[in-house]
C-alpha positions as CSV (number, residue, x, y, z in Angstrom):
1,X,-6.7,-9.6,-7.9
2,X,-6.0,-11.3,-11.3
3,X,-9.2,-12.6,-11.3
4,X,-11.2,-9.9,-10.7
5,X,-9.0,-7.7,-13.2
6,X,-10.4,-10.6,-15.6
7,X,-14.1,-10.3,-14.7
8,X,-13.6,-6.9,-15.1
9,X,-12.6,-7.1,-18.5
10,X,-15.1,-9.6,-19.4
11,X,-17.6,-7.3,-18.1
12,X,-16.4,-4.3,-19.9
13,X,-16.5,-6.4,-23.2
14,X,-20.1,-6.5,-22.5
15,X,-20.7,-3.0,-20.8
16,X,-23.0,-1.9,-23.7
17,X,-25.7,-4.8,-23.2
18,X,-24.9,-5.5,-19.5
19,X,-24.1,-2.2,-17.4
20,X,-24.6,-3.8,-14.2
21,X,-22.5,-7.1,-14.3
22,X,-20.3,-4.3,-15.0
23,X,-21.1,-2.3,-12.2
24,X,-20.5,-5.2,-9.6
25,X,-16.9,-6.5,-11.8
26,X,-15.8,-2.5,-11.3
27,X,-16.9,-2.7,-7.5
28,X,-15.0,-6.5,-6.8
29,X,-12.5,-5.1,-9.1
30,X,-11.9,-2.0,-6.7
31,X,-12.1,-4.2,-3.7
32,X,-9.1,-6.5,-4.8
33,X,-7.0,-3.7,-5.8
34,X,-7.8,-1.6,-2.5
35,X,-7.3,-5.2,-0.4
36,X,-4.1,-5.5,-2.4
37,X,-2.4,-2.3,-1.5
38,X,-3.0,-2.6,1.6
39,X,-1.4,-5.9,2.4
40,X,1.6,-4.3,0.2
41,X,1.6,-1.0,2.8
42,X,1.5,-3.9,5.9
43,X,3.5,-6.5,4.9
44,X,6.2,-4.5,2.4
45,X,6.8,-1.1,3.6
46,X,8.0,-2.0,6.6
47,X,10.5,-4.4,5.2
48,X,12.1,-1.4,2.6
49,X,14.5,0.4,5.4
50,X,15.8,-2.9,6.8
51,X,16.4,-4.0,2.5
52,X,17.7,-1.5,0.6
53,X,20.6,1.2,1.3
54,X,19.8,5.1,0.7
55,X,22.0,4.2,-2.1
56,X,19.5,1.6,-3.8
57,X,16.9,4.4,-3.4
58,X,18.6,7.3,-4.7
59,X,19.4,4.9,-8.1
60,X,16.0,3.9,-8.4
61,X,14.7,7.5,-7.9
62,X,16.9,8.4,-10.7
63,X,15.7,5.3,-12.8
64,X,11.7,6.1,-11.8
65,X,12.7,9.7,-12.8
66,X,13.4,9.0,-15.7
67,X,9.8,7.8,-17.3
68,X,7.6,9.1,-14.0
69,X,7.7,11.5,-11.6
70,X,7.5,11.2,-8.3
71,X,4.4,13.0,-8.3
72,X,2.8,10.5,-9.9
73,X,4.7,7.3,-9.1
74,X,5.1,7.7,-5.3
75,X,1.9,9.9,-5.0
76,X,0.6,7.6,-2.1
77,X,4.4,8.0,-0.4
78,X,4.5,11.6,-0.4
79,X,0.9,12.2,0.8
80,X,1.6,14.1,4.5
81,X,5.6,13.0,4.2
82,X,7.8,16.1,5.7
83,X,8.3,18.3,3.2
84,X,12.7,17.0,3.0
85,X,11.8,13.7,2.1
86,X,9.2,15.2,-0.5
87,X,12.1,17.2,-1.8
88,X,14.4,14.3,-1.6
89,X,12.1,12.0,-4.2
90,X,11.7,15.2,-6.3
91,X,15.5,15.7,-6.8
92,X,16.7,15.3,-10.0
93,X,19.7,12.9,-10.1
């Protein structure tokens, strides 16, 4: 991912005389990101109930809170979650 987040931003430097090198940085760019999350969502998520207590996630709601909401943060998360545990990351603590 780091290194297509580099040609990327090589190929935005140079977006004005070379559209598309930019094109194809943006595309590999969006691949490694989208390859990324999804070994996260695999590999991670599954590990989150057997690592952290509901009281490590209730503190860092209320940290994430405090600079991002849950809306924004956790969109992904939330998408088609029952509407409690929507409620529960939307809690103010």
């Amino acid at each position: 991912m780091a290194a297509a987040l580099e040609r990327f931003g090589d190929a935005l430097a140079r977006v004005t005389i070379d559209a598309p090198s930019a094109r194809v940085a943006l595309k590999q760019l969006d691949e490694a990101v989208e390859d990324h999350l999804a070994d996260e969502e695999a590999d991670v998520l599954p590990l989150i109930p057997d690592s952290f207590t509901m009281e490590d996630v209730v503190s860092f709601a209320a940290e994430a809170a405090k600079t991002n909401p849950a809306e924004a943060f956790l969109r992904w998360v939330l998408d088609g979650a029952p509407d409690s545990d929507v409620a529960f990351f939307k809690a103010r603590y």
